[in-house]
N, C-alpha and C positions, 0 to 999 in steps of 0.2 A: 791909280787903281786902289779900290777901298776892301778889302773881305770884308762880306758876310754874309750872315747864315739865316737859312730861311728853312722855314719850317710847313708842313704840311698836313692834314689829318686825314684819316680815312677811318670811319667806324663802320663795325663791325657786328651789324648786328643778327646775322642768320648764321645757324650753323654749317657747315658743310657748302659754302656757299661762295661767290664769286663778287668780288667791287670792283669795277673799274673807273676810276678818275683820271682826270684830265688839268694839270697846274699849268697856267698861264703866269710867264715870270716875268718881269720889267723889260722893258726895251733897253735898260743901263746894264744889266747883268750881260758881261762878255764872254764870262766863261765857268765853267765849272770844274771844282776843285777836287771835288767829293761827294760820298754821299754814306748817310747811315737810318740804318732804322732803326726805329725803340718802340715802345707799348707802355699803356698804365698797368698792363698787366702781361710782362715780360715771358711768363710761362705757356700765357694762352701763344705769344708771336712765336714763341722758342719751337714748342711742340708742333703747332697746329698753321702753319704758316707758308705759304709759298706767293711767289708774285714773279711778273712780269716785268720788263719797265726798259721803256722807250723813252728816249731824248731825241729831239727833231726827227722822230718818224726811224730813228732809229735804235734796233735793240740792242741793250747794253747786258740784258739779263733776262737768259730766254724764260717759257714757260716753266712753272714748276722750279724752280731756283729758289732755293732753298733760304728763306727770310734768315735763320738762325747762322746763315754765314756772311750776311750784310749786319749784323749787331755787335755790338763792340759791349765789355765787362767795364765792371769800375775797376780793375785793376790794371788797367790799359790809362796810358797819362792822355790827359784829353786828348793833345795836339796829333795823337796817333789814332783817335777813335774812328776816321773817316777812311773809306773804301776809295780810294784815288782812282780820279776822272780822269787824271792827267791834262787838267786844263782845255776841258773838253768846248768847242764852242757851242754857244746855245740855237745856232740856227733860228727854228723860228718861234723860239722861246717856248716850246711846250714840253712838259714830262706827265708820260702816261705810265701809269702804274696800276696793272690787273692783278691785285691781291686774291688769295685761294685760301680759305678759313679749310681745311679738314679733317676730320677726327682722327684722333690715333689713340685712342683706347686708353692715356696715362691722364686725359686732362676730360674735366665736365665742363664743355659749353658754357660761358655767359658773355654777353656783350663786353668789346673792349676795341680800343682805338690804337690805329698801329700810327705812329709818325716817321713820317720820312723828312732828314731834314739835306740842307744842300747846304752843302761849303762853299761859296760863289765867290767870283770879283765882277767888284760895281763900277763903271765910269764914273768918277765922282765929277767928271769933270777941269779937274785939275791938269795941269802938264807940266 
């Protein structure tokens, strides 16, 4: 088995407003490790953020969960940055994630991209 990490974008470009996507992952990725989110612009996901999110049809993190407790500090050592899946299997390789832009009165509105990434292991093939 091989880790690695995959990444995913979703922008964001309506205020007060809802995205939902849909990531289709390889047929080699067996399992899941992890997961974290980040932003180009960490303040808009901090403040203004909530999401959903589904791995094979199933919820991992109901509505309204709160983006800023899925994000990791640089003062955190990488290998501890990720929200543990516990080696979750991938089913039928999909993850959905209904992102929730909302205002909260401390942040003004501008377009920004939230990234979800995944800590995975890949079949390499090898035994």
């Amino acid at each position: 088995m091989k880790p690695v990490r995959k990444r995913f974008d979703i922008q964001i470009t309506t205020a007060n407003s809802s995205t939902t996507e849909i990531f289709e992952m390889e047929k080699s990725i067996v399992a899941y490790k992890g997961m974290l989110f980040t932003s180009n612009m960490d303040d808009m996901l901090y403040f203004r953020g909530s999401q959903r999110v589904e791995i094979n049809k199933d919820e991992i993190f109901p509505d309204g969960y709160e983006t800023k407790l899925l994000m990791s500090g640089i003062n955190v050592t990488p290998n501890a940055r990720y929200y543990n899946l516990e080696n979750m299997k991938p089913g039928n390789g999909q993850v959905k994630v209904e992102f929730v832009d909302t205002d909260d009165g401390r942040t003004v509105f501008q377009p920004y991209r939230v990234s979800l990434y995944l800590d995975c292991l890949m079949d390499d093939g090898s035994k």
